[in-house]
ZAMARGU-4260 file (C-alpha; in steps of 0.2 Angstrom, whole numbers, plus 5000, padded with zeros to 4 digits):
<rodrens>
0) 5191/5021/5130 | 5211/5022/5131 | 5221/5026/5116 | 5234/5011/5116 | 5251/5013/5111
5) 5257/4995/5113 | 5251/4978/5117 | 5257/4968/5130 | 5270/4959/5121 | 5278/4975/5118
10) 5273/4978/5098 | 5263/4993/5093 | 5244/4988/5094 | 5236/4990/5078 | 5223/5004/5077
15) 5210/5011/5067 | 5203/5030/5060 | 5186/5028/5061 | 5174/5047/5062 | 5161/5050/5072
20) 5150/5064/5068 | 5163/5070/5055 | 5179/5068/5069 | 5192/5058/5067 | 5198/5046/5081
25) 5209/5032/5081 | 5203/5017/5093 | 5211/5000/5095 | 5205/4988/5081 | 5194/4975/5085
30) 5176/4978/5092 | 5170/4996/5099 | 5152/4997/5110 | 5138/5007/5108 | 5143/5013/5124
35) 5160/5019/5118 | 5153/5027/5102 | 5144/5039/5113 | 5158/5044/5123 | 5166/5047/5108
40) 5152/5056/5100 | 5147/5068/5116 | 5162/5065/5129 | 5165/5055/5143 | 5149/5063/5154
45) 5138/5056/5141 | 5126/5042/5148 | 5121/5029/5135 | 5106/5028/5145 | 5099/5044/5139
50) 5095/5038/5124 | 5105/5039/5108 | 5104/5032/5089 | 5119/5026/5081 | 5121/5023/5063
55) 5136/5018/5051 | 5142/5017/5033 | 5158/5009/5026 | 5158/4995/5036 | 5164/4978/5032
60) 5161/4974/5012 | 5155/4993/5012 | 5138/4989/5025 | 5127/5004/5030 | 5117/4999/5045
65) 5109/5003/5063 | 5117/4998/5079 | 5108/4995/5094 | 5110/4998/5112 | 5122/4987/5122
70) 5128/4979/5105 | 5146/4983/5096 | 5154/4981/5078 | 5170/4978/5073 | 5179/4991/5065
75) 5188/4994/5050 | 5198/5008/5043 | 5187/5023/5037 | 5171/5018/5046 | 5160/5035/5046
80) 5148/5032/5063 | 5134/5045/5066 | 5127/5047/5084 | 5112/5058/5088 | 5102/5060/5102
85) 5083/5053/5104 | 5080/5066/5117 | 5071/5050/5125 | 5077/5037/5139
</rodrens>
């Protein structure tokens, strides 16, 4: 995931602070992956494959809820994720 500094008509792209196991990132606003969540949560070498869990609070009209693999979420300003390993693949 690239940090994006401006969008292609020139104008500063809106972004978002969201934290992921209690870190604070800004990301492009709009939809973020499972995929990407992980890479946030555990660094690029991390393989989505291995099997994670991702969890959220604060999301659109305050939901709490579970996001599976290979699906994405838009974010919002605040969003806490939390992203743990299964230890299974």
């Amino acid at each position: 995931m690239n940090d994006h500094n401006s969008g292609a008509d020139g104008k500063a792209a809106k972004t978002v602070d969201i934290e992921v196991n209690d870190t604070t990132h800004t990301v492009p606003k709009g939809k973020i992956s499972f995929d990407e969540l992980v890479k946030l949560a555990f660094g690029v070498g991390a393989n989505p494959a291995d099997g994670y869990r991702i969890s959220y609070d604060r999301g659109h009209g305050n939901a709490s809820a579970k996001l599976k693999p290979g699906g994405s979420i838009e974010v919002v300003e605040g969003m806490d994720f939390t992203v743990t390993g299964t230890g299974q693949s």
